[in-house]
TORMARLUM-339551 format. One record per residue: residue number from 1; chain; x, y, z of N, C-alpha, C in turn. Coordinates in nm, 3 decimals, padded with zeros to 5 digits. Example, Ala and Ser with C-alpha at 12.3 -4.5 7.8 and 13.67 -1.06 7.14 Angstrom:
BEGIN
 selo vexke  n.east n.north    n.up ca.east ca.north   ca.up  c.east c.north    c.up
    1     A  01.319 -00.569  00.780  01.230  -00.450  00.780  01.320 -00.330  00.780
    2     A  01.285 -00.225  00.708  01.367  -00.106  00.714  01.290  00.003  00.787
END
This chain:
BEGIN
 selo vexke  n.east n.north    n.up ca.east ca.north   ca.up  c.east c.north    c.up
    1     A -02.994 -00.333  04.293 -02.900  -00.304  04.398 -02.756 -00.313  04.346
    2     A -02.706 -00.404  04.282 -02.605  -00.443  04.255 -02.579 -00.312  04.077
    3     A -02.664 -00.307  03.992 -02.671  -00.140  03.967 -02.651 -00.033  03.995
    4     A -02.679 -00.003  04.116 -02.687   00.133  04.170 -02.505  00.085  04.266
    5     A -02.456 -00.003  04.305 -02.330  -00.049  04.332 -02.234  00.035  04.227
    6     A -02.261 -00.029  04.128 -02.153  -00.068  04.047 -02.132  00.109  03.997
    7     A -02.289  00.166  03.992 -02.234   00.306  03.913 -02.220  00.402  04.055
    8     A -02.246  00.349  04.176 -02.119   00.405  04.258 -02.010  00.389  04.244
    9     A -01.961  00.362  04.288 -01.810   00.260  04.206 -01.711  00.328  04.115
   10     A -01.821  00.325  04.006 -01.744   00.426  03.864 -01.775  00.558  03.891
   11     A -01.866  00.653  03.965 -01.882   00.766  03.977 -01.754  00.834  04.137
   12     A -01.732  00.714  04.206 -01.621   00.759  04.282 -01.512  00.783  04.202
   13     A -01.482  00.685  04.136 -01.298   00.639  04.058 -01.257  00.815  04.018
   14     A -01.183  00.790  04.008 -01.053   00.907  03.996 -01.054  00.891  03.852
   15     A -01.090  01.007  03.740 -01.094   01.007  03.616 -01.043  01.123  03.604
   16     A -00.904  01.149  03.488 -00.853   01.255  03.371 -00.913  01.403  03.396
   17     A -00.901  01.479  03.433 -00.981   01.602  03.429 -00.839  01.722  03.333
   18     A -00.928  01.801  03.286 -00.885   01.897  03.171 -00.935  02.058  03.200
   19     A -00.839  02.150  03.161 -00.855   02.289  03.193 -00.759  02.379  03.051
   20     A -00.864  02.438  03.015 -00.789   02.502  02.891 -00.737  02.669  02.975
   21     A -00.600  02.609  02.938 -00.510   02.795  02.992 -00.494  02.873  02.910
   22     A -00.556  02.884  02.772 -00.526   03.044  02.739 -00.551  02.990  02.557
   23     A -00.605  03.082  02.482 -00.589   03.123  02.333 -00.579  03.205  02.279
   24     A -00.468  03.234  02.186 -00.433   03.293  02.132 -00.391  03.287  01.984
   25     A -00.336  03.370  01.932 -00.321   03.366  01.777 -00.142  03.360  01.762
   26     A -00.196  03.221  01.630 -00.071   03.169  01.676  00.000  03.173  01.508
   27     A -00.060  03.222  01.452 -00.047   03.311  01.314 -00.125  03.403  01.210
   28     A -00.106  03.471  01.087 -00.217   03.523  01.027 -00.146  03.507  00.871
   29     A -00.166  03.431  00.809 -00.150   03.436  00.676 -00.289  03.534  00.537
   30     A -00.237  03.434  00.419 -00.340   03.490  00.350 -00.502  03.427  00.331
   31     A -00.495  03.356  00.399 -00.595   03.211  00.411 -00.684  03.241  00.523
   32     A -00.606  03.344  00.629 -00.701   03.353  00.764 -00.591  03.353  00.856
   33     A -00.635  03.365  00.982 -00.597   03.374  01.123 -00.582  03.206  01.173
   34     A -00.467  03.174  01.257 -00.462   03.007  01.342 -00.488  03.092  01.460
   35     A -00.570  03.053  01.519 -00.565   03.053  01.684 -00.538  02.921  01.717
   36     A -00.497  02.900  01.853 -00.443   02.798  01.969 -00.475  02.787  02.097
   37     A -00.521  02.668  02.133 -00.585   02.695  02.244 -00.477  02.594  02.311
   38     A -00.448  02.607  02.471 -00.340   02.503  02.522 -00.450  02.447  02.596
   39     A -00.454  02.339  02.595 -00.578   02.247  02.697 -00.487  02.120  02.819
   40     A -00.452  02.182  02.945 -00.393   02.106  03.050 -00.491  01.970  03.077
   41     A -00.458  01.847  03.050 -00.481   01.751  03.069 -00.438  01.671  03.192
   42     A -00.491  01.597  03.301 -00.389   01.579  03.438 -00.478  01.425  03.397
   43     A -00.369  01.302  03.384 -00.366   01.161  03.405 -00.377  01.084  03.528
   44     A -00.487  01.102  03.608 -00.434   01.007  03.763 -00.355  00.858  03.743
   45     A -00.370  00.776  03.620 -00.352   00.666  03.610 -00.192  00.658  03.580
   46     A -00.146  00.545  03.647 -00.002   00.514  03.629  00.054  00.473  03.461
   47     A -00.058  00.458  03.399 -00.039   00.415  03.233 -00.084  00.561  03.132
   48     A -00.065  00.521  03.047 -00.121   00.668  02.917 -00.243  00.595  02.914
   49     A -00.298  00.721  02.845 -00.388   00.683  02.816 -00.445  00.752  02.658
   50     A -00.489  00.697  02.548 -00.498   00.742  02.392 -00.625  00.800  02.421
   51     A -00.573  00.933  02.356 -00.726   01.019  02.292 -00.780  00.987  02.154
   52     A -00.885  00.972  02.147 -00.937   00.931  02.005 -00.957  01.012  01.923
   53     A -01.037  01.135  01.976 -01.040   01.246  01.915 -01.029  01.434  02.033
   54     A -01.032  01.528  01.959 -01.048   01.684  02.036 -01.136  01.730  01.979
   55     A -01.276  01.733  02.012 -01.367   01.840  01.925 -01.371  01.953  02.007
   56     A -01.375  02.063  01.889 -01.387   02.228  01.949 -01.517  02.258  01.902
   57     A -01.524  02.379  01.934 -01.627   02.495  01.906 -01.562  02.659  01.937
   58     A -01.538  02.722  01.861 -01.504   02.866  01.941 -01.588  03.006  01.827
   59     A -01.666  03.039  01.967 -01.802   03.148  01.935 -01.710  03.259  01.968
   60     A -01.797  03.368  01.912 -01.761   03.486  01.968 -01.908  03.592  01.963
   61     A -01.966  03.641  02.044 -02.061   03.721  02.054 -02.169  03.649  02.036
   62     A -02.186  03.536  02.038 -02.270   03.431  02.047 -02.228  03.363  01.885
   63     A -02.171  03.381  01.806 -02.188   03.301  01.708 -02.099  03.267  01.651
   64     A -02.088  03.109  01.572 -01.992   02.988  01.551 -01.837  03.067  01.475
   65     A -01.737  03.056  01.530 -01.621   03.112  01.483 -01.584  02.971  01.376
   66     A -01.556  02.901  01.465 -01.555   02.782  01.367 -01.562  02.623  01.437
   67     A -01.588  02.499  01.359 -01.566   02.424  01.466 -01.493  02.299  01.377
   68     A -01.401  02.208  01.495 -01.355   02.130  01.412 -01.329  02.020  01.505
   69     A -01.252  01.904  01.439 -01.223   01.774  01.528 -01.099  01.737  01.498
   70     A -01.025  01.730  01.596 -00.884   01.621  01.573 -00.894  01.503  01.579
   71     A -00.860  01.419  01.508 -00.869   01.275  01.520 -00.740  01.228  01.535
   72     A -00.739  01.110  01.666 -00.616   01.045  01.710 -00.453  01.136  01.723
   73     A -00.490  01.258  01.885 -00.351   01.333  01.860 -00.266  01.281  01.944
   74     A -00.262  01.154  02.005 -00.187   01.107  02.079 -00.222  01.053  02.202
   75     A -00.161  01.081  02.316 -00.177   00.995  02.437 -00.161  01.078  02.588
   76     A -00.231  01.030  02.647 -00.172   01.137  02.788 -00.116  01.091  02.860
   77     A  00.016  01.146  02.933  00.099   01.045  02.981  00.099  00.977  03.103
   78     A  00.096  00.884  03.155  00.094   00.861  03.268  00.151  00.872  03.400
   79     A  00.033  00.923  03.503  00.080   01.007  03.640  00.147  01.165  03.608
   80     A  00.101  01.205  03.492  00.123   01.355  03.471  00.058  01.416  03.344
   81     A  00.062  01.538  03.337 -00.025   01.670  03.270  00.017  01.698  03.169
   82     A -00.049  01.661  03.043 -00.001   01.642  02.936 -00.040  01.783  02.873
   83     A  00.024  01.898  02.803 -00.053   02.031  02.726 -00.065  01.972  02.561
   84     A -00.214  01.980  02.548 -00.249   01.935  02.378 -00.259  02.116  02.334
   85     A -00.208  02.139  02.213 -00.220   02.227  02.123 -00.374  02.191  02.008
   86     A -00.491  02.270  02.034 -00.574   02.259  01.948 -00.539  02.386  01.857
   87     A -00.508  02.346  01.715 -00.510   02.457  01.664 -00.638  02.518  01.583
   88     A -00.691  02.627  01.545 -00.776   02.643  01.489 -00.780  02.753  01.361
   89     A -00.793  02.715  01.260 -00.799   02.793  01.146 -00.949  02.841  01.123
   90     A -00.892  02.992  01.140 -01.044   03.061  01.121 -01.021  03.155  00.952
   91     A -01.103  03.110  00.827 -01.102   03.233  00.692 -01.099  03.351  00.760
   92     A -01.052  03.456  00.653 -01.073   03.579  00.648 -01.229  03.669  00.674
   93     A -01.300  03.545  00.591 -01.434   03.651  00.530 -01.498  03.603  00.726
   94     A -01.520  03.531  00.777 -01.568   03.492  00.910 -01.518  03.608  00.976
   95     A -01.387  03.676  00.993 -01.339   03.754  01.071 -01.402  03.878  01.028
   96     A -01.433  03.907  00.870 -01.534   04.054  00.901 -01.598  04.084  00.991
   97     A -01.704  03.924  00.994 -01.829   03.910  01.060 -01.848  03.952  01.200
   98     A -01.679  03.978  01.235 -01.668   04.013  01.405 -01.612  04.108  01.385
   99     A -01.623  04.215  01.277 -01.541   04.367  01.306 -01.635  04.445  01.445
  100     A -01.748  04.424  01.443 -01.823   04.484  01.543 -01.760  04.459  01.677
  101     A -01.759  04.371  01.691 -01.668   04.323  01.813 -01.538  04.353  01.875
  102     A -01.489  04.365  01.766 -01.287   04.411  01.687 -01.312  04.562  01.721
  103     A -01.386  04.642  01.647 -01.353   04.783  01.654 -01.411  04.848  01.832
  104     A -01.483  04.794  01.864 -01.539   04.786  02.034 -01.402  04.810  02.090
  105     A -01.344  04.743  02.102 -01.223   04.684  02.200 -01.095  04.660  02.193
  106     A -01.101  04.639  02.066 -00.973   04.605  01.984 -00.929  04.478  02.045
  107     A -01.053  04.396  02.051 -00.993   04.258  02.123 -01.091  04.161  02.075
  108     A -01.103  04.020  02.081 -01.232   03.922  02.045 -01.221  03.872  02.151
  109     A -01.390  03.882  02.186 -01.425   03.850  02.324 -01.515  03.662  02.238
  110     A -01.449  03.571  02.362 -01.493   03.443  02.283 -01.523  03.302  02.423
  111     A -01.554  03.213  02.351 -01.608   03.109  02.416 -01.594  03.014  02.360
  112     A -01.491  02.895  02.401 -01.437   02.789  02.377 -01.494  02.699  02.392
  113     A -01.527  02.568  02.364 -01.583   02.466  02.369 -01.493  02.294  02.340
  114     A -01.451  02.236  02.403 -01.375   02.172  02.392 -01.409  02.027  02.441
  115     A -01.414  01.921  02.404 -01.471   01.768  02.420 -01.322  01.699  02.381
  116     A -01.257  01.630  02.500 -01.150   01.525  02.530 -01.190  01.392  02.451
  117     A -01.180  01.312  02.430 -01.253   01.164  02.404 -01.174  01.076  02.437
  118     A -01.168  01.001  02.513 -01.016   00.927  02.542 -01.140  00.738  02.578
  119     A -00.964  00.705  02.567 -01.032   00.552  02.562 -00.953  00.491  02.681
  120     A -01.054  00.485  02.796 -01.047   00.392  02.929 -01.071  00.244  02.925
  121     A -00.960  00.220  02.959 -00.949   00.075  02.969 -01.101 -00.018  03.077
  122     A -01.160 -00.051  03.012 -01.294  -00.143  03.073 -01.394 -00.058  03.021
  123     A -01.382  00.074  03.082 -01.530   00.160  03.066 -01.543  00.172  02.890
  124     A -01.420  00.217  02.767 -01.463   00.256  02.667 -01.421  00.376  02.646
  125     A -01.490  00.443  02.575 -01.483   00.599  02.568 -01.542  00.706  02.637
  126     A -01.463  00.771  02.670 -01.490   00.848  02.796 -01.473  01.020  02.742
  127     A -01.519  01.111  02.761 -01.547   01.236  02.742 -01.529  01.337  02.872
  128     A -01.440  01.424  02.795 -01.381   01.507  02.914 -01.439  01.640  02.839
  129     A -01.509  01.727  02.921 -01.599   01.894  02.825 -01.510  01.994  02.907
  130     A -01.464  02.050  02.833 -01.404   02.174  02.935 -01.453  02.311  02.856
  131     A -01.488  02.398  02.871 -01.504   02.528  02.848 -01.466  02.646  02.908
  132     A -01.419  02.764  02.849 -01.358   02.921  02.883 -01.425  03.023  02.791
  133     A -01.420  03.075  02.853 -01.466   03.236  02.818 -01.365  03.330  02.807
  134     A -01.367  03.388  02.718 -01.199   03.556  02.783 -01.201  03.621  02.665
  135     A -01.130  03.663  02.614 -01.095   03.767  02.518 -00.941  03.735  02.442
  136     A -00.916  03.787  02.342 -00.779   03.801  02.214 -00.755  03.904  02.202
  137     A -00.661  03.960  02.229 -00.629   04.084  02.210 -00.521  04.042  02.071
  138     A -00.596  04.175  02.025 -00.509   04.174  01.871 -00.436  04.287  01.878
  139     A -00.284  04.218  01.821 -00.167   04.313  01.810 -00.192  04.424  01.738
  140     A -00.121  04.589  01.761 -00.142   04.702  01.741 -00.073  04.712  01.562
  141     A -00.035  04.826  01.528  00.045   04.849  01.470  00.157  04.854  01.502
  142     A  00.181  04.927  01.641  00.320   04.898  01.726  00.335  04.782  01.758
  143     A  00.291  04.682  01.786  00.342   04.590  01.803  00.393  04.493  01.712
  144     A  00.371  04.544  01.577  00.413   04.451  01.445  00.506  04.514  01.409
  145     A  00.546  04.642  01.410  00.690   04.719  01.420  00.776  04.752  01.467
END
């Protein structure tokens, strides 16, 4: 009884929720493409609170673009909406692998995967999953001239 209490309790409380608004490409060198994903973070708590880590995943047509982890990018601030920058470095030779996709549309149609990890005071570590779906539109020739 006093079980089934307590994880009422913690399943009411007011916990961190996260919404990723948009990715895009946020350079292209000789190494590969950075994409960026902005991930809106909202703090109910009057204190920050430290993320431990950001793990991604970003697919495209069902398969792994790339995946990676940030470790320790800071803090979310308290009683407001913090925007984390995940950046993501994708090689060259991976981006062949989606010309099929590229020459379709002239866009990459993709699926984000994103895991918060933050550290709540009593509970521990706590996990926030947010995921999106959408598309990249890649700049023309006109648009680089």
């Amino acid at each position: 009884m006093v079980k089934n209490f307590v994880s009422g309790k913690v399943a009411e409380m007011r916990k961190p929720e996260a919404s990723i608004k948009g990715v895009d490409i946020n350079s292209v060198n000789r190494d590969g493409v950075e994409y960026g994903a902005k991930v809106a973070v909202s703090n109910p708590y009057s204190h920050s609170i430290p993320i431990c880590d950001i793990q991604f995943d970003l697919k495209s047509d069902g398969s792994e673009i790339v995946r990676g982890k940030i470790e320790d990018p800071g803090s979310l601030k308290g009683n407001d909406t913090t925007i984390l920058d995940v950046p993501m470095k994708v090689p060259h030779n991976v981006l062949i692998s989606l010309a099929k996709d590229i020459c379709r549309d002239w866009d990459i149609d993709y699926e984000l995967n994103v895991k918060l990890i933050i550290d709540l005071p009593v509970f521990g570590d706590f996990t926030i999953p947010v995921s999106k779906k959408g598309e990249i539109k890649l700049p023309s020739l006109r648009d680089l001239f």
